[in-house]
NUTOR-464050 format. One record per residue: x, z, y of N, C-alpha, C in turn; residue number from 1. Coordinates in pm, whole numbers, plus 50000, padded with zeros to 5 digits. Each point is the difference from the previous one (the first is absolute). Layout:
N
     n_u     n_w     n_v    ca_u    ca_w    ca_v     c_u     c_w     c_v   seq
       X       Z       Y       X       Z       Y       X       Z       Y   NUM
...
***
This chain:
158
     n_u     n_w     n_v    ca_u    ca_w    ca_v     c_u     c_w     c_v   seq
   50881   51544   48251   49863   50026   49958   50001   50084   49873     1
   50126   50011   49917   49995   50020   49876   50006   50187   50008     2
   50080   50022   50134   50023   50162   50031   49861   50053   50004     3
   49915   49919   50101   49882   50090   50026   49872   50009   49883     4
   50051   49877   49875   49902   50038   49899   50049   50069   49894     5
   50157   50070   50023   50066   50115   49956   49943   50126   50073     6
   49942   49974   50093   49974   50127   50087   49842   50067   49972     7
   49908   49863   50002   49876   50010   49996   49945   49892   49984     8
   49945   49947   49876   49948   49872   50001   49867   49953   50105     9
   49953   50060   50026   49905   49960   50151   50064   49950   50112    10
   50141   50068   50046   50097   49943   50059   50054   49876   49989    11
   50051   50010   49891   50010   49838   49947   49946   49903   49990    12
   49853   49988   49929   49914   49891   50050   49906   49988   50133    13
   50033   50124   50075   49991   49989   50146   50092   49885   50057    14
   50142   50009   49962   50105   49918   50059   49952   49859   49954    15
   49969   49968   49870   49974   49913   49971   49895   49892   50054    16
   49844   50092   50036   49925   49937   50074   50026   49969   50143    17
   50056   50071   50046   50083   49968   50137   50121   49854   50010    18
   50033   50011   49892   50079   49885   50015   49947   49885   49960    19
   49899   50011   49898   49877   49860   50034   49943   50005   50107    20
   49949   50078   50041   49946   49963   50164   50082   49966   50110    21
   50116   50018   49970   50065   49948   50085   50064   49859   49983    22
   50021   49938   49885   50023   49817   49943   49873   49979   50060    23
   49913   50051   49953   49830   49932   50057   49968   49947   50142    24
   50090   50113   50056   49924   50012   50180   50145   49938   50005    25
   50085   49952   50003   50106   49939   50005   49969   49854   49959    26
   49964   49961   49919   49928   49881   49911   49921   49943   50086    27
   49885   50076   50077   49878   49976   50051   50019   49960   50181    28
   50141   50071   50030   50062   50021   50148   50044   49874   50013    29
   50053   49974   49917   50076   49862   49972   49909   49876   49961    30
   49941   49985   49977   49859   49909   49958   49901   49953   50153    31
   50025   50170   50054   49855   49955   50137   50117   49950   50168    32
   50159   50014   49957   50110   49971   50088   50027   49889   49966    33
   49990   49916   49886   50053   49884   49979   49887   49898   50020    34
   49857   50003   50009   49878   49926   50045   50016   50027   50158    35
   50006   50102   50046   50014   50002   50173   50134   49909   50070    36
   50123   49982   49945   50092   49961   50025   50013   49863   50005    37
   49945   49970   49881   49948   49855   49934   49947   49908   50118    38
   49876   50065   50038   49868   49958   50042   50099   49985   50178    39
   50015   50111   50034   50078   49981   50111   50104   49891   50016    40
   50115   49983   49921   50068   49875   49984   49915   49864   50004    41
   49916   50001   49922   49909   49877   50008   49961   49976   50135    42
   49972   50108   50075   49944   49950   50126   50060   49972   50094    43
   50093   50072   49982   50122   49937   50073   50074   49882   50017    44
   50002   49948   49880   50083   49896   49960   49876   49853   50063    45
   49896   50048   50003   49855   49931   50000   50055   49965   50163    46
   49958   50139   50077   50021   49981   50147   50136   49904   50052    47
   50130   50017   49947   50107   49951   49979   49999   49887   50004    48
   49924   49909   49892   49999   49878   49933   49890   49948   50117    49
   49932   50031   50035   49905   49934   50113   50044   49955   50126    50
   50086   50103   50043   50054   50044   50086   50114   49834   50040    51
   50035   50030   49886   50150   49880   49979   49892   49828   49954    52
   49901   50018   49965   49936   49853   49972   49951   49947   50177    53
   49979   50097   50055   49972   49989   50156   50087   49983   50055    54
   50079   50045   49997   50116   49982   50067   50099   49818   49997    55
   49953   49981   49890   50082   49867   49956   49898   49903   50072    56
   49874   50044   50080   49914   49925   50074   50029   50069   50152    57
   50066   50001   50050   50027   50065   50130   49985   49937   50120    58
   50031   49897   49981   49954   49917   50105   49873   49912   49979    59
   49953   50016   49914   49863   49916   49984   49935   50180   50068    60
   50031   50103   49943   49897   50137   50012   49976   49956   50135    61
   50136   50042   50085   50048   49964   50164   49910   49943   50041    62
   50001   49860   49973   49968   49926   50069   49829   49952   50058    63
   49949   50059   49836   49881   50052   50009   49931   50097   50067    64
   50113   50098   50051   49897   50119   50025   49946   50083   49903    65
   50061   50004   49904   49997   50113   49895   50064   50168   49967    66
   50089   50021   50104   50104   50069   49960   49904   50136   49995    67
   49908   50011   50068   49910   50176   50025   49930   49979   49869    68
   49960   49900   49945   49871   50010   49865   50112   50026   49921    69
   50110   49908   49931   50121   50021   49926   50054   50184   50035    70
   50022   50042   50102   50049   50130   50023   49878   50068   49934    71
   49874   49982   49997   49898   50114   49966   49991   50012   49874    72
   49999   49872   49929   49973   49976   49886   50123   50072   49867    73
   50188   49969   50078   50083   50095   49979   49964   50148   49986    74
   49970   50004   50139   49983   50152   50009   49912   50071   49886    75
   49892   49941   49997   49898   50048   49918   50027   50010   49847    76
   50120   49869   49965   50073   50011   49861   50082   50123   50006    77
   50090   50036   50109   50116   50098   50028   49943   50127   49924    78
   49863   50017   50127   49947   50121   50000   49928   50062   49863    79
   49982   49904   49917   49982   50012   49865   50067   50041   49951    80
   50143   49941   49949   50116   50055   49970   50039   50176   50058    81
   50021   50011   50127   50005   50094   49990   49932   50152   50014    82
   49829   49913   49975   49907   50110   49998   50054   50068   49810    83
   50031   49865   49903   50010   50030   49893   50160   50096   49973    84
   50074   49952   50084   50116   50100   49989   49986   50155   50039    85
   49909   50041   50092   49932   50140   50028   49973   50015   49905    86
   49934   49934   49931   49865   50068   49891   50172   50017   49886    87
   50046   49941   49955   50140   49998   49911   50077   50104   50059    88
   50040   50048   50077   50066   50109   50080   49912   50129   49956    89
   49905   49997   50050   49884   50151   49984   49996   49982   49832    90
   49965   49918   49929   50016   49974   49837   50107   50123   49954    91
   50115   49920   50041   50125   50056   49950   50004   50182   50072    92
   49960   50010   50102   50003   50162   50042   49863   50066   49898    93
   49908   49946   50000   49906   50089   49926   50037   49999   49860    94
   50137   49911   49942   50056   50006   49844   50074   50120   50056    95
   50088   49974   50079   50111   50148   50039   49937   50117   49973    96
   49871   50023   50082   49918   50134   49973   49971   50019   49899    97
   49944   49900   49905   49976   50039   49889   50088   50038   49870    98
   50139   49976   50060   50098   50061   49912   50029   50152   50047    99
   49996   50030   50132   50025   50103   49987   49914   50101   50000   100
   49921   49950   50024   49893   50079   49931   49946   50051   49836   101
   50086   49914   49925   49966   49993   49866   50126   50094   49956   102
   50090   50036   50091   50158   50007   49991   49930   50172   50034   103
   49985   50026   50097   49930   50123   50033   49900   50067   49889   104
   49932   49955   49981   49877   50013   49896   50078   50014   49857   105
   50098   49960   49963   50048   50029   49894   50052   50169   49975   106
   50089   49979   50153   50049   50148   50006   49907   50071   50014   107
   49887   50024   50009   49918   50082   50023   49907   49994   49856   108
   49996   49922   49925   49960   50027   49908   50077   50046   49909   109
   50106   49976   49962   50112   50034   49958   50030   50177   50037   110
   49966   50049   50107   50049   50109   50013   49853   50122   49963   111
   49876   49882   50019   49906   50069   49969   49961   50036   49807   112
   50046   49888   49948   50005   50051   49852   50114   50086   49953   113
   50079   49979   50053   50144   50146   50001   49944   50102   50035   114
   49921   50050   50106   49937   50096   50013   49905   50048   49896   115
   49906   49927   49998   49916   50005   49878   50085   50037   49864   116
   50089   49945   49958   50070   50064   49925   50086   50135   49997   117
   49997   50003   50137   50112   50129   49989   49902   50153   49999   118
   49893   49956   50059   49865   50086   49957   49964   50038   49890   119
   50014   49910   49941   49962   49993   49834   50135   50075   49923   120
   50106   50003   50099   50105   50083   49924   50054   49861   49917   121
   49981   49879   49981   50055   49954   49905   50137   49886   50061   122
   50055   50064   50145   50141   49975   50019   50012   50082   50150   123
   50101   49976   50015   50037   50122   50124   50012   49947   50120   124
   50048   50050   50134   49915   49935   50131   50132   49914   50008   125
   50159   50059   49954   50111   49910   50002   49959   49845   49940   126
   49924   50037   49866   49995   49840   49882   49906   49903   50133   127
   49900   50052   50054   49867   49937   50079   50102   49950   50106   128
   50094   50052   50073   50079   49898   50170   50120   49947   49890   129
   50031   50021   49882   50088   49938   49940   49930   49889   49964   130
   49901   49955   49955   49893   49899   49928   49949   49895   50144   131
   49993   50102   50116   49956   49910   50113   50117   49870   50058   132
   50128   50080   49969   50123   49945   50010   50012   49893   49941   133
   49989   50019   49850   50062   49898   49869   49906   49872   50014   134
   49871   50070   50043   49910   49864   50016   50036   49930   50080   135
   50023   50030   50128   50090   49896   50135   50074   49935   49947   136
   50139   50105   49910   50095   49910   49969   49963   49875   49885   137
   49899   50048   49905   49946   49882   49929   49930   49895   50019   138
   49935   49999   50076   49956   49899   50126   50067   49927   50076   139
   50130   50059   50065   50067   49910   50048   50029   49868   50009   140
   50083   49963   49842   49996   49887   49971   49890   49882   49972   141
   49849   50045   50000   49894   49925   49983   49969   49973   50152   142
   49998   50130   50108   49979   49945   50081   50105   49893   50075   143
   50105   49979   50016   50101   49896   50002   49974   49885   49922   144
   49956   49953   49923   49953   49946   49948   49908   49882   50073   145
   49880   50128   50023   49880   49923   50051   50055   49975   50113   146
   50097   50020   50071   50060   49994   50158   50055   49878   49986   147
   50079   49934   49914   50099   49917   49999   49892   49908   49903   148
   49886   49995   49986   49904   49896   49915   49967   49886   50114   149
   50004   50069   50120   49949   49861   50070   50170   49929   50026   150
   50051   50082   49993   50170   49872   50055   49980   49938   49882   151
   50039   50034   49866   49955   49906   49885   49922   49898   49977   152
   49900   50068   50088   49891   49878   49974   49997   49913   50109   153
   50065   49994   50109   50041   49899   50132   50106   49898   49901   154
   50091   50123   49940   50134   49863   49993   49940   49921   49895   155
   49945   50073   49907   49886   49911   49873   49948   49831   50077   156
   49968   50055   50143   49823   49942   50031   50145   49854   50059   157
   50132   49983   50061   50072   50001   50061   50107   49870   49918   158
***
């Protein structure tokens, strides 16, 4: 980060706001994945636990004539569970998009104030794909980061 505010300080605290928005939406990815995951486990464990308290009545269910109300009543716990694991699945893909989309949008802003600068004459079209570069590479390690925040925060939770 330190090259490109050798190069052009607009560059530089370009990099800079980019890399808060990216802890943020990393921060925030991780916050709306760990309530979906949560919530899903719970229901699971819910359906699970019902599942097995019935079961330890099996021959009373039997014998009654219960086994289709007990199956519906499962089912209807199941289907909870994994209506909530969809919704946790699509969660986690609409976080995916929104990284790379933010990942895209950088480079493009990034290449659009290099331009703007190189207009202005106040660095050359080499410094502007050299600056688009350095920012990737300065980013890197933040985005790894936010990548490896949820393993952290499993073995944390663990």
């Amino acid at each position: 980060i330190g090259a490109l505010f050798l190069m052009h300080p607009w560059l530089g605290w370009l990099s800079v706001l980019f890399c808060a928005v990216q802890l943020v939406l990393g921060f925030v990815a991780h916050r709306m994945q760990v309530r979906s995951i949560k919530a899903g486990q719970r229901l699971g464990l819910e359906a699970s636990q019902y599942l097995q308290a019935k079961f330890r009545n099996a021959e009373t269910v039997a014998a009654m004539g219960m086994e289709s109300n007990l199956r519906l009543q499962w089912m209807a716990l199941n289907d909870r569970y994994l209506e909530q694991q969809a919704a946790s699945q699509e969660a986690a893909a609409r976080v995916q998009s929104m990284m790379k989309w933010r990942q895209y949008s950088q480079q493009g802003l990034m290449l659009s104030l290099g331009a703007l600068l190189v207009i202005d004459g106040k660095i050359s079209t080499g410094a502007m794909v050299a600056a688009n570069s350095l920012m990737g590479i300065a980013l890197r390690p933040v985005g790894l980061i936010v990548q490896s925040w949820n393993q952290f925060a499993d073995a944390q939770a663990s």
